[in-house]
C-alpha positions in Angstrom: -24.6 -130.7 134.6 -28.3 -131.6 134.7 -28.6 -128.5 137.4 -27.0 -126.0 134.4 -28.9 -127.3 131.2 -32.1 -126.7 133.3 -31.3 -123.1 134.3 -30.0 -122.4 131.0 -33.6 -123.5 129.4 -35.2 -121.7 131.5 -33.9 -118.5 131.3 -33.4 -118.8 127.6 -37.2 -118.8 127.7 -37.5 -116.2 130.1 -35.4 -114.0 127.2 -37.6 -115.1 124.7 -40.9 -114.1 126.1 -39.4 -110.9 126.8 -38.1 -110.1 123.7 -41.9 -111.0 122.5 -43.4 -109.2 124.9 -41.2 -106.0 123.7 -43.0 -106.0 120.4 -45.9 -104.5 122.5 -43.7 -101.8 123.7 -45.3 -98.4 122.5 -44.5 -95.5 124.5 -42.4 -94.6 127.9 -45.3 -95.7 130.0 -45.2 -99.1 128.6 -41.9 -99.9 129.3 -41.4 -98.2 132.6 -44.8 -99.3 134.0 -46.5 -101.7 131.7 -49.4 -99.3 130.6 -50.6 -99.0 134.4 -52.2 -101.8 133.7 -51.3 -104.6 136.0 -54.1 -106.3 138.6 -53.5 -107.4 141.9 -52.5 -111.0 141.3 -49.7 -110.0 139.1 -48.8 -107.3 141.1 -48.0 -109.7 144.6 -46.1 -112.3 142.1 -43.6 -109.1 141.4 -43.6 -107.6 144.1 -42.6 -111.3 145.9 -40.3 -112.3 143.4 -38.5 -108.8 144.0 -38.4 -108.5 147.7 -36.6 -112.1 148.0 -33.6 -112.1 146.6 -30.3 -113.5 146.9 -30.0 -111.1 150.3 -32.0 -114.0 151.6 -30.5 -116.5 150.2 -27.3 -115.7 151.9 -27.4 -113.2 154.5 -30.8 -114.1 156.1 -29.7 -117.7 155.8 -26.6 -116.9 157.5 -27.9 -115.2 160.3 -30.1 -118.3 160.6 -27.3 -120.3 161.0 -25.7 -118.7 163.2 -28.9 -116.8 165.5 -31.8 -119.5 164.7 -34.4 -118.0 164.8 -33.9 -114.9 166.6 -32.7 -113.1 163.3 -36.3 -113.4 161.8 -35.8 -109.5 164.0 -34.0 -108.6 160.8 -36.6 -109.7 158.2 -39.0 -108.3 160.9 -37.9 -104.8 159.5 -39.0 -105.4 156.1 -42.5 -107.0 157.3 -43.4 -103.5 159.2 -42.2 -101.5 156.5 -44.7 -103.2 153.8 -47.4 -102.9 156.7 -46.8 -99.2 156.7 -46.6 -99.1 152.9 -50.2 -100.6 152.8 -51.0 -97.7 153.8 -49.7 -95.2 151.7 -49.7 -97.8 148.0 -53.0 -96.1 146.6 -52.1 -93.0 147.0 -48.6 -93.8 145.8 -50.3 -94.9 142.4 -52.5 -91.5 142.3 -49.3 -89.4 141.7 -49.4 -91.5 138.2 -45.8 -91.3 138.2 -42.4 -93.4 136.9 -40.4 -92.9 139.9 -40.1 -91.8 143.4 -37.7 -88.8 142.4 -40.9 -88.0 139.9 -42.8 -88.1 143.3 -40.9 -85.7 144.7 -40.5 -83.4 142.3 -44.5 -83.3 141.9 -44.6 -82.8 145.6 -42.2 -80.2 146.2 -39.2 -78.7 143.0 -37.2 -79.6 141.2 -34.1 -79.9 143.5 -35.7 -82.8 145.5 -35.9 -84.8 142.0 -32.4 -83.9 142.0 -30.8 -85.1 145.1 -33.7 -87.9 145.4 -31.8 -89.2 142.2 -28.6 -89.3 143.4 -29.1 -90.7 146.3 -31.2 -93.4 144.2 -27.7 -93.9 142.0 -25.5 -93.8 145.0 -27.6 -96.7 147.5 -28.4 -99.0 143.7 -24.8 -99.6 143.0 -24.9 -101.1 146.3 -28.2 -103.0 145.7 -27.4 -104.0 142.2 -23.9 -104.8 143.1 -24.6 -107.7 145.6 -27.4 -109.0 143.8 -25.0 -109.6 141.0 -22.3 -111.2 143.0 -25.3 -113.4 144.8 -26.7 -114.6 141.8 -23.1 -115.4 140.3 -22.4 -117.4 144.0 -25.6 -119.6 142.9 -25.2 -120.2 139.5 -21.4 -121.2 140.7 -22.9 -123.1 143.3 -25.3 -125.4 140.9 -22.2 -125.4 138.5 -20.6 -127.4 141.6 -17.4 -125.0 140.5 -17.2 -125.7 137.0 -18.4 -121.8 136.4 -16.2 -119.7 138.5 -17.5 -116.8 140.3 -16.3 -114.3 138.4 -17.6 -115.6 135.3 -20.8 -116.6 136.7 -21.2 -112.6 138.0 -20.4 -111.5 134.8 -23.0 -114.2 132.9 -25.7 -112.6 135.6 -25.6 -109.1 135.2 -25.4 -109.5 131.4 -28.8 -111.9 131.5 -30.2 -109.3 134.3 -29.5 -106.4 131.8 -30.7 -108.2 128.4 -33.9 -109.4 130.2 -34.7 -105.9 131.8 -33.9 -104.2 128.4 -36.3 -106.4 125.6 -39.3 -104.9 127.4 -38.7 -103.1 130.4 -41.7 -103.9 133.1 -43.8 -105.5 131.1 -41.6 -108.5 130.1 -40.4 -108.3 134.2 -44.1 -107.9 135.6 -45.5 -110.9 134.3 -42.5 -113.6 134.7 -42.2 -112.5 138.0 -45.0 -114.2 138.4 -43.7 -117.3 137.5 -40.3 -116.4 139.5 -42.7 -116.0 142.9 -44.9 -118.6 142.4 -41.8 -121.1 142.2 -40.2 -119.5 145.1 -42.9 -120.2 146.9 -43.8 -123.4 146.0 -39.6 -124.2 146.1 -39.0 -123.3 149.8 -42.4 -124.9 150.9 -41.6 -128.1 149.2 -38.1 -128.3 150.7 -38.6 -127.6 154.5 -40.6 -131.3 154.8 -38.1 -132.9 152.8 -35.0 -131.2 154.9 -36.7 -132.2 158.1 -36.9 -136.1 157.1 -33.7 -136.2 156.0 -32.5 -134.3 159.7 -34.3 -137.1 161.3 -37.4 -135.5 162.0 -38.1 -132.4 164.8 -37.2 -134.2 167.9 -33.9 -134.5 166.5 -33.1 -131.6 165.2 -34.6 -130.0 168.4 -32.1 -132.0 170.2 -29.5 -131.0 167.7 -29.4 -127.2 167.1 -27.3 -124.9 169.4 -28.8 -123.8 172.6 -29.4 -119.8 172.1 -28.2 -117.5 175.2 -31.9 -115.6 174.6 -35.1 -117.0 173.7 -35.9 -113.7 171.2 -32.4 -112.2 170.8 -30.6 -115.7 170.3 -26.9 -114.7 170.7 -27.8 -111.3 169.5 -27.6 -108.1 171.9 -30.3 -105.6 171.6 -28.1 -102.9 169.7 -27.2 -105.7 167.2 -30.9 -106.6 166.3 -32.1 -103.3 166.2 -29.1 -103.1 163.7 -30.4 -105.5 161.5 -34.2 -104.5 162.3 -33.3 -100.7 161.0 -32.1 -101.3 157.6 -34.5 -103.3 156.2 -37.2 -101.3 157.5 -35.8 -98.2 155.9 -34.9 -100.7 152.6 -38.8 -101.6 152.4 -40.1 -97.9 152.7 -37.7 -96.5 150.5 -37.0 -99.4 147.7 -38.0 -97.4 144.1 -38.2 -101.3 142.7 -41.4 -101.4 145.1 -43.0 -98.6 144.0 -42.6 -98.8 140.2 -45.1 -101.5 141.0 -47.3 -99.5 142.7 -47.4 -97.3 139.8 -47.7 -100.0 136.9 -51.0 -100.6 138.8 -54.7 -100.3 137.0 -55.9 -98.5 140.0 -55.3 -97.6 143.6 -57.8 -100.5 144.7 -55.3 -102.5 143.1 -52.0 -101.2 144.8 -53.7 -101.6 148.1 -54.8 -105.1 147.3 -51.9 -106.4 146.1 -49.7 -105.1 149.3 -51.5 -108.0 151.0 -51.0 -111.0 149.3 -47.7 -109.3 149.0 -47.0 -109.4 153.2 -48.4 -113.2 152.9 -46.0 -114.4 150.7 -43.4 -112.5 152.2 -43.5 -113.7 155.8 -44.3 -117.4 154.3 -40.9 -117.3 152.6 -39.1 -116.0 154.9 -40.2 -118.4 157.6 -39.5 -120.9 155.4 -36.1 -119.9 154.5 -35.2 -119.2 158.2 -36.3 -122.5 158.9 -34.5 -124.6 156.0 -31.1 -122.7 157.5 -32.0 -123.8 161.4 -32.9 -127.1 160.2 -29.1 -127.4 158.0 -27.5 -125.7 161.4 -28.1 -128.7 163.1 -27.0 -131.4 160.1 -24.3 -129.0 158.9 -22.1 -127.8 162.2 -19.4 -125.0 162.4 -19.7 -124.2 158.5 
C-alpha cells in the first residue's frame, strides 16, 4: 500500500505542475516544442527518460535473464543509432520543424508528409500500445495484485494522455528531467544492494547459467542480429527523439545534448542488464 500512496503523490504532482506549466502555453510552438527553447541539460534528462521505458523493463530484462549478457547486442542497436544521430541532431534542429513528416515535406512534397504520417500512425499504435500495457504490468506489480492489469492499463494511458495534454512538451520536457535523473540514480542504487543480497560476485559468478557463447550467449547469429536490427532502425527513426531535437535553443545544443544522452543510456542499460543477470542467478527457471 505504502508502494501505491507514493506513486499516486507523485504523479498527482507531476499533473499539477503540468497543468501550471500550461498556463504558459501561447502558441503551437509552445506546446509542440517548448518555444525551441530547451538547453542541453534538459534536453539529455528527456531524451533519457524517453529512450528507457518499460521495453526495458521487461523485454531487455528478459533477454537478460534468459542470454546474460549477450543480449546487451540488442540494446547495442539503439547505442549506434544515437551515435549516428549525433551526427545529423544540429542539422535536424535547422529544419525548425514540429515533426519528421514536416521534415520531409520541407525536403521533398507533399506526398512524403503523407505517407511519412501514416506510417508514423501505423508503427505508434504499436509503440504506444505496449508502453501502456507495460506501465499497467508495473503499477499492477507495486499494487502486489490489488490493481488488476486491465485496470491498471486503463489508469496509465488516461494519466499518460492527461499529463501530455495540460501542456504538451513543455510540461513533458522539464519533468523528464526529474523522471531520468531518478532512473538513473534508481538502477545505480540497486545493482550494489542486489549483489549483497546474491551473496556477493563470487557467488553469483558461481550461480548464473553457463552460456554456450561468450558474445552470443545461447543466441545464434541470425537471432542477435534480429534484435540488433530493430532497435537500431527504432533509434534513427523514433519522432519522440526528434521533437527534442527541435524543442532545442540551437543546433550547438542538439549536438550537445546527444552526448550526455549516449552516457546515460549505456549507464542504464548496463545497469539494468546487470540487475536481471544478477536476479537470474537468485531467481531460477522463472
Amino acid at each position: 500500500m505504502a508502494y501505491i500512496i507514493t506513486i499516486a503523490i507523485y504523479l498527482s504532482l507531476l499533473l499539477g505542475v503540468g497543468i501550471k506549466l500550461s498556463f504558459k502555453i501561447k502558441n503551437q510552438e509552445d506546446f509542440m516544442v517548448a518555444g525551441r527553447k530547451l538547453t542541453a541539460p534538459i534536453l539529455v534528462g528527456t531524451l533519457l527518460a524517453t529512450w528507457i521505458g518499460s521495453g526495458d523493463i521487461f523485454s531487455v530484462a528478459d533477454l537478460s535473464y534468459n542470454h546474460g549478457f549477450s543480449s546487451l547486442i540488442g540494446s547495442a542497436g539503439g547505442w549506434i543509432g544515437i551515435i549516428v544521430i549525433f551526427f545529423i541532431a544540429g542539422r535536424v534542429r535547422h529544419f525548425g520543424q514540429f515533426t519528421v513528416p514536416d521534415i520531409l515535406e520541407a525536403r521533398y512534397n507533399k506526398w512524403a508528409r503523407l505517407l511519412a504520417t501514416i506510417t508514423t500512425i501505423i508503427a505508434y499504435i504499436t509503440i504506444v500500445s505496449y508502453q501502456f500495457r507495460g506501465g499497467g504490468w508495473v503499477v499492477n506489480i507495486i499494487s502486489d495484485g490489488m490493481i488488476s492489469n486491465e485496470t491498471a492499463i486503463i489508469f496509465v494511458t488516461i494519466f499518460v494522455i492527461l499529463y501530455t495534454l495540460t501542456a504538451g512538451m513543455l510540461s513533458v520536457a522539464y519533468l523528464d528531467v526529474i523522471n531520468g535523473i531518478i532512473i538513473l540514480i534508481g538502477v545505480s542504487l540497486a545493482l550494489p544492494f542486489l549483489i549483497h543480497s546474491a551473496g556477493g560476485l563470487a557467488t553469483i559468478s558461481a550461480n548464473v547459467t553457463p552460456r554456450a557463447h561468450p558474445v552470443l550467449g545461447n543466441m545464434t547469429w541470425i537471432k542477435a542480429i534480429g534484435y540488433l536490427i530493430p532497435t537500431l532502425l527504432l533509434a534513427l527513426g523514433n519522432g519522440n527523439m526528434y521533437q527534442r531535437f527541435f524543442s532545442a535553443k540551437n543546433e550547438r545544443e542538439a549536438r550537445k545534448s546527444v552526448v550526455g544522452w549516449i552516457v546515460g543510456v549505456v549507464i542504464i542499460g548496463v545497469a539494468l542488464q546487470s540487475l536481471a543477470v544478477i536476479g537470474s542467478s537468485i531467481f531460477k527457471g522463472l
